[in-house]
N, C-alpha and C positions, 0 to 999 in steps of 0.2 A: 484459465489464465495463470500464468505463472505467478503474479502479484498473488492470487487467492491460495493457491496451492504452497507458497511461501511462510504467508503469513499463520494459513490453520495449524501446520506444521510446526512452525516456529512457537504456537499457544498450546499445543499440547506437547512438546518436549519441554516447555515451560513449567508445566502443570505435574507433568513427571516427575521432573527435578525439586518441586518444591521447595522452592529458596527463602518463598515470605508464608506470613502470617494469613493475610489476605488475598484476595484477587478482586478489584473492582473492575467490574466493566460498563461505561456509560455509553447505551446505546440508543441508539433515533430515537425509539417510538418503543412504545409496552408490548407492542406483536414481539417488534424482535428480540427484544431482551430478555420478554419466556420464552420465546423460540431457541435462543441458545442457551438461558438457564435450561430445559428440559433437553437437549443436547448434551452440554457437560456433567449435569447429574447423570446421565446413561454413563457419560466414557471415565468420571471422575467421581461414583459414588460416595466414595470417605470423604472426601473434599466437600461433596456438596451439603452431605449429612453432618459435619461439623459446621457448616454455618459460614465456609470458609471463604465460598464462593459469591457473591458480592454484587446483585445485580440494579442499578439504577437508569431512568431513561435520563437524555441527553439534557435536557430542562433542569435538572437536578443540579447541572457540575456548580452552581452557585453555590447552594448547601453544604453540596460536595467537598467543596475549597475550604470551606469554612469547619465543618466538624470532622475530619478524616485525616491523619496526621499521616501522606502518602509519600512513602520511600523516593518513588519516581513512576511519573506519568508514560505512558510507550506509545507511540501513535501504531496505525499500520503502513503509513507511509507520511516522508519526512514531509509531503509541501500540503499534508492535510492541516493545516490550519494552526501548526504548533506554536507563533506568536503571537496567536489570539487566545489559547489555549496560559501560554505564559502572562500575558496582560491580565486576565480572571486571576491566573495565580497570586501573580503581584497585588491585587489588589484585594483579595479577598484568604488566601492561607497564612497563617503561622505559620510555614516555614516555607523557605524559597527551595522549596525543592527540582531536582531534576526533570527534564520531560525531553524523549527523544524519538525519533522516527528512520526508519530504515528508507533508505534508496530503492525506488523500481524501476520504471522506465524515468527518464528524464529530458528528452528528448523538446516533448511538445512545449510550443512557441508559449501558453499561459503560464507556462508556469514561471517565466519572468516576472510577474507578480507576485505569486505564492514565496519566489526565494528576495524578493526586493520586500516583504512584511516580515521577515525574519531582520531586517538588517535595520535596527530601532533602538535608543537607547535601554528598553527594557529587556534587552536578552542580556543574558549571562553567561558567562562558563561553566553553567552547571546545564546549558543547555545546551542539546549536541546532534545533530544529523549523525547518523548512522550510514555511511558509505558500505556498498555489498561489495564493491571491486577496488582495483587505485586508481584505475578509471574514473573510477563512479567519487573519488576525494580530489581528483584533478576538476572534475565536471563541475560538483558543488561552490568547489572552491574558486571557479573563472565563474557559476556568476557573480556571486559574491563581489570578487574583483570587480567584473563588469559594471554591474548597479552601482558598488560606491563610487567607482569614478565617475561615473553618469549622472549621481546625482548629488553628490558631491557630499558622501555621509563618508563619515570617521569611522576609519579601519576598526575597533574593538566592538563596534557596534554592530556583533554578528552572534553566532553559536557558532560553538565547535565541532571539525567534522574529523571524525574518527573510523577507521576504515575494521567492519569483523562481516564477514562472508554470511552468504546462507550457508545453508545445511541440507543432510538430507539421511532420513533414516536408513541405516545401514542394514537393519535388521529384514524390511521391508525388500529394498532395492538390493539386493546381492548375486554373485555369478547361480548358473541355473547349475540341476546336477543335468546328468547327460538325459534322462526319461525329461525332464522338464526342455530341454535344449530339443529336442528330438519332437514332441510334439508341438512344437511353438511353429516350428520351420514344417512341420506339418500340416498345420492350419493356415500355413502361407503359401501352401502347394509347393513348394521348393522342392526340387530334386536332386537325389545325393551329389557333390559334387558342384551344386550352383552355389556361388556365391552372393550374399544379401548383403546391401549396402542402404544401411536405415537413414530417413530425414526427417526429420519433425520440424515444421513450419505452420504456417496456416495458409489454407487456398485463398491467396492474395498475390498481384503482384508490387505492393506498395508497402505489406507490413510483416517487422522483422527478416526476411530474406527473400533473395529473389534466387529461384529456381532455373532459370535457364543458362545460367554458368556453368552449375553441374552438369547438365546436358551436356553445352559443350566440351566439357573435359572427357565427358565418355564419348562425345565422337574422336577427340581429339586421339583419342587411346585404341578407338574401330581402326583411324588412318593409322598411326602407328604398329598396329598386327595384333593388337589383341582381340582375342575372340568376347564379343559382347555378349557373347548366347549364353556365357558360362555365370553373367552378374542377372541380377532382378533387384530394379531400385523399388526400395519400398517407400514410399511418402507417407507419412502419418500427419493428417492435416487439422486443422480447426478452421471450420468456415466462417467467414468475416462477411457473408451476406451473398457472395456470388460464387462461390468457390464450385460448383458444380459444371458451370461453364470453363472455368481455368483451370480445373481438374481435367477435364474432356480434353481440353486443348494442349496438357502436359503427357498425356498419354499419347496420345496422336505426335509429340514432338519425338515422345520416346520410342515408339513404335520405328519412325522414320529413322533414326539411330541405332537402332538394333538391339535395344535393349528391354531386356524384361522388367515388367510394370506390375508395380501393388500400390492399390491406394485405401489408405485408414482412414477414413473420414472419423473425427472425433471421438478416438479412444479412452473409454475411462481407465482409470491407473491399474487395474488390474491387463486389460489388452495393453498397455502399453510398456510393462513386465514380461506379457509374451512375446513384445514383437524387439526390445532390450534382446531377449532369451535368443532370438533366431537369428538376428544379424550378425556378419562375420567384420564389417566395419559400419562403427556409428560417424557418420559426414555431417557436417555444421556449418557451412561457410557463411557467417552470419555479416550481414553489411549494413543494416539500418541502424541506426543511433535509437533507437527504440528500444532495443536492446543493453540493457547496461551489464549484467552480471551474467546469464546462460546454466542456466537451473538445470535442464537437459545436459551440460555438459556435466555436472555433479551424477546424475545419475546415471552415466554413459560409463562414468569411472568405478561407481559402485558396482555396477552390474559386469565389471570386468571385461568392458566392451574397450576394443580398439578405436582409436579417435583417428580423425582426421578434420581438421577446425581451421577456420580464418584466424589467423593471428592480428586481432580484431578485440577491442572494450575488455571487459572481464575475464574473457575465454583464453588471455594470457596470464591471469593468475590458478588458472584451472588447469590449466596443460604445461607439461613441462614437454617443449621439444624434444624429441628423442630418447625421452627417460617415459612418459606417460600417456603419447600420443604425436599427430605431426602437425604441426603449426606452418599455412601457407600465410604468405606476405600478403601485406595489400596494402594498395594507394591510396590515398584522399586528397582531396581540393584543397588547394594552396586557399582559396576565400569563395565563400559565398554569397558575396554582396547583392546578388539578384534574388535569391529564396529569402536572402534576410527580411528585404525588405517588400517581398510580397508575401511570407510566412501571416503575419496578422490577418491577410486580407484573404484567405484560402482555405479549405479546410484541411484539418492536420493530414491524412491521408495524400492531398496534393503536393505539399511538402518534403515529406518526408519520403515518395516517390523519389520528387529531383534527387534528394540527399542522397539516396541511395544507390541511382543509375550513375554517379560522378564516383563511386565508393567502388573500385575495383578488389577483386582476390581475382589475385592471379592464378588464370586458366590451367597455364602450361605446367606450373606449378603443385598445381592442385591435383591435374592427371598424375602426375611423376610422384604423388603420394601415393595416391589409389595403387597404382601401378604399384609399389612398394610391397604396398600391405597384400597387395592378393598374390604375389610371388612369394611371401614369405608370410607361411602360419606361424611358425614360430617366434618371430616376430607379434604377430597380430598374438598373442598367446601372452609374451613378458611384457608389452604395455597395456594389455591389460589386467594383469596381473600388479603389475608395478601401480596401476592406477587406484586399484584396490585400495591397495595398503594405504598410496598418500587421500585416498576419502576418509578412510576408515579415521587415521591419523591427527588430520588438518579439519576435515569439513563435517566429519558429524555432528546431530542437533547437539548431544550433548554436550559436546567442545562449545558449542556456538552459543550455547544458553549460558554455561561456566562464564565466556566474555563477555554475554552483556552482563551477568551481575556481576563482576569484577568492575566492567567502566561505570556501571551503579552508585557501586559503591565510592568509587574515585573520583566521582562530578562532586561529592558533596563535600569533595577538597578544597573545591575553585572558590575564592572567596566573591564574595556579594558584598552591596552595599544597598543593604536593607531599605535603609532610609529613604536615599535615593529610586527606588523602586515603586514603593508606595505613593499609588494615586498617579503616576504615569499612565495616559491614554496610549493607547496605539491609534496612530496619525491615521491607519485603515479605519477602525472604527466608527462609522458614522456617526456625527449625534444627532437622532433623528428628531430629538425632539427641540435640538436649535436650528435647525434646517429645514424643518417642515413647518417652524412655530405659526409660521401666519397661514397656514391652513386653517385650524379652525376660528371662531371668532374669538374665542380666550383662551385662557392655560390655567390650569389649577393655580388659585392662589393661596397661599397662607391661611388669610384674615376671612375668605368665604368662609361662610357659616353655612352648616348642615343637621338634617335631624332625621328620623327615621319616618318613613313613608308607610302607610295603609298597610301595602305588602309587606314591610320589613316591620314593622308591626308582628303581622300575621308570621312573620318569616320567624322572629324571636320566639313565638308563643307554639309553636308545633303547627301551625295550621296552613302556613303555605310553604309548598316543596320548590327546589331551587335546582334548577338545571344549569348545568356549565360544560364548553366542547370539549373532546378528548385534546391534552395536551397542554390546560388550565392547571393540571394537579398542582402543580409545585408552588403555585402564586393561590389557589381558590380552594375550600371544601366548604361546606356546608356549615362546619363548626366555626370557621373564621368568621364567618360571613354573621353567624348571629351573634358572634361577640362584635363584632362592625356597627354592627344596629343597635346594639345593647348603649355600648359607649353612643352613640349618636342620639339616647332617647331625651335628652332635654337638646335644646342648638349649641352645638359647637364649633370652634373655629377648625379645619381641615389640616392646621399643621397640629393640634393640640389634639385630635382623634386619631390622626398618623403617627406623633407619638405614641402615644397609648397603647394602640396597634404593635407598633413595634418592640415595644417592652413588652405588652405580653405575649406576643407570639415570639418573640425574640429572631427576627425578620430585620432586614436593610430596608430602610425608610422609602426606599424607591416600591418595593414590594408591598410597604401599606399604604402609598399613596395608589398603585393598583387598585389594591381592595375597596377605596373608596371610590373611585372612578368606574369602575367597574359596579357597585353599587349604585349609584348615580346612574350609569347606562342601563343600568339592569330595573329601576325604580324602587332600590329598596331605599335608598336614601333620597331627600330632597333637599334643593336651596331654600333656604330661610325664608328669602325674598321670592319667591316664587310662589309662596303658600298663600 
């Protein structure tokens, strides 16, 4: 997935650059966060052996907010959750720091929710969505528009969206020498003289592009006079579940069209360097809104490959027509009024179908490119050449990582009003416990009186062991829990032991009224009146 392949990139040219002092990473659950600490200690051993590297699970960011004085928080994608994310801030860090997240796909119909929890008086201008394209800051930015006039919220009550590209290791992705060029097209059975024209998709016909456009432009090019014996489309695909059947059935299309067929079923980055290395043009005519930026197109320029691309979302600030590549036109629907309003009720793949069979690249067009590039190498030779230089230039990780810590550094411009901030809920935020209150027959109160039970007795004294589920850490240990029972050994009132609790553990009072609750559930504590 380009989103995965984005972001790891992005965290180890990160890590390269070394800009900060620390690195924190709050993840799920304790698997994955040795999973990746014993990962980046392999790829970042000075880092890790300095202490530099930062590992806590997700349960923690309470803590988190409150003792860790953090530059700026990064998501890996902007609708994961960053106003819930900022609401924690708000209420729990010294400082109102930055928190931002980059654009991936943006497409699907929920995430009208994810960007309508961004638009709340607790966001700031120190918070900012991350746009990969100008696409991808026109997108953000309509729905923005859209929700607040929907629902009738005031324009400043947004984050700001700022537009810095991906990247792509230059070092990695580069033109081949001729022994590399040579056995690549070797391993594709090519014969001297054929020309290879590469596509990277997934065998779907519903997501990020549809494949039988291209076909038709190389019939269109058979009727025209040119000989199709001379090309072999190579598809490089990722299957999305059935892709063996729609693979079968693109080959049998191409067959019928006279054209030579390769198919890549799920290359890892090494085969997909070779198969860079053997094409004579790289082809994209990308048409679903799924697509917002075209990562593939970056590596197409790195690798000094020839392009031919839909003049389509992102793929317009990656190709310069006639300088880096050739950009074919394409159509879109004046309104969607019928997907709009059956989008909700469908699954995203049904969707984004229609979206994309109404999303024309033009056919004739598209031929008249191909046609271009395979009449002329030397052509196919200076764009990609010319593309080189503007990846090398514009879209290396390096460049790309120097931007975000420049817009870093400059969100902690945008002034805040502190005050205002603090103790603001976010309106998503359930409060489960005024909404479920009549579930059980009471609610903690104040003035119950508690004392320590048999077990929490025993529990105090070394002689009973106390088991808690994985994911308890951050609220329970063993040592809290007999200082719980300790304070509880003559009756006391529940807010006067959740003080206590809280001053010595130096904890948010909501956290020692757990520990009692939990004690209570668990029988190391008891009610007064129950004894």
């Amino acid at each position: 997935m380009g989103r995965s392949v984005a972001n790891a990139a992005f965290l180890r040219a990160l890590l390269r650059a070394d800009p900060f002092d620390e690195y924190h990473f709050l993840l799920r659950d304790r698997a994955l966060a040795n999973g990746v600490r014993a990962r980046l200690a392999d790829e970042f051993p000075e880092l890790a052996r300095g202490g530099r590297l930062v590992f806590r699970e997700r349960a923690e960011l309470p803590a988190a907010m409150a003792d860790t004085p953090f530059h700026c928080m990064h998501l890996s994608d902007c609708i994961n959750h960053p106003a819930h994310l900022a609401a924690l801030r708000n209420a729990l860090s010294p400082r109102i720091f930055p928190i931002t997240g980059p654009t991936h796909s943006l497409s699907y119909r929920r995430f009208s929710t994810d960007f309508l929890a961004q638009l709340w008086p607790g966001s700031t201008r120190r918070d900012c969505v991350i746009a990969t394209s100008t696409t991808a800051v026109e997108v953000v930015r309509g729905f923005h528009d859209y929700l607040s006039e929907g629902y009738g919220i005031a324009p400043e009550c947004r984050p700001r969206v700022e537009r810095i590209p991906l990247g792509v290791d230059t070092d990695v992705y580069r033109p081949a020498t001729q022994e590399e060029r040579r056995a690549a097209r070797e391993s594709l059975g090519l014969a001297d003289g054929q020309l290879a024209v590469l596509l990277f998709s997934r065998l779907s016909h519903h997501s990020k592009m549809d494949p039988l456009p291209v076909l038709r432009a190389f019939q269109r090019l058979g009727r025209e006079g040119f000989d199709l014996s001379r090309v072999v489309l190579c598809l490089a695909g990722w299957d999305d579940g059935d892709g063996a059947a729609f693979g079968a059935t693109l080959a049998e299309l191409a067959r019928n069209v006279g054209l030579g067929w390769r198919l890549e079923v799920g290359p890892d980055e090494s085969r997909k360097r070779e198969l860079f290395w053997a094409c004579d043009v790289f082809l994209s005519p990308v048409d679903n809104p799924q697509e917002t930026f075209g990562l593939t197109m970056l590596e197409a320029g790195a690798m000094g490959c020839a392009v031919v691309a839909s003049d389509y979302d992102g793929y317009r600030d990656l190709v310069v027509h006639g300088e880096t590549g050739l950009l074919v036109p394409t159509l879109g629907p004046r309104t969607t009024d019928g997907v709009d309003r059956m989008a909700p009720l469908v699954f995203d793949a049904d969707y984004h179908l229609l979206l994309a069979q109404e999303t024309v690249v033009d056919v004739p067009r598209m031929a008249q490119a191909l046609r271009t590039l395979f009449d002329d190498p030397a052509l196919r030779g200076r764009l990609g050449e010319n593309a080189r230089r503007r990846v090398e230039a514009e879209f290396s990780w390096r460049s790309v990582v120097e931007r975000h810590v420049e817009l870093w550094d400059a969100l902690w411009n945008e002034p805040v009003d502190e005050a205002a901030l603090r103790g603001r809920r976010h309106p998503m935020q359930l409060p489960y416990a005024r909404v479920f209150g009549g579930y059980p027959t009471g609610v903690l109160d104040d003035a119950l009186r508690v004392t320590w039970s048999a077990a929490g007795r025993a529990l105090y004294r070394g002689q009973e062991f106390v088991s808690f589920y994985e994911g308890m850490e951050s609220r329970l240990s063993p040592e809290r829990l007999r200082r719980v029972v300790f304070f509880a050994r003559k009756p006391i009132a529940c807010a006067r032991l959740a003080a206590k609790l809280a001053e010595a553990e130096s904890m948010p009072p909501e956290d020692a009224e757990f520990c009692i609750l939990w004690a209570l559930k668990n029988d190391f504590l008891e009610r007064c009146d129950e004894r």
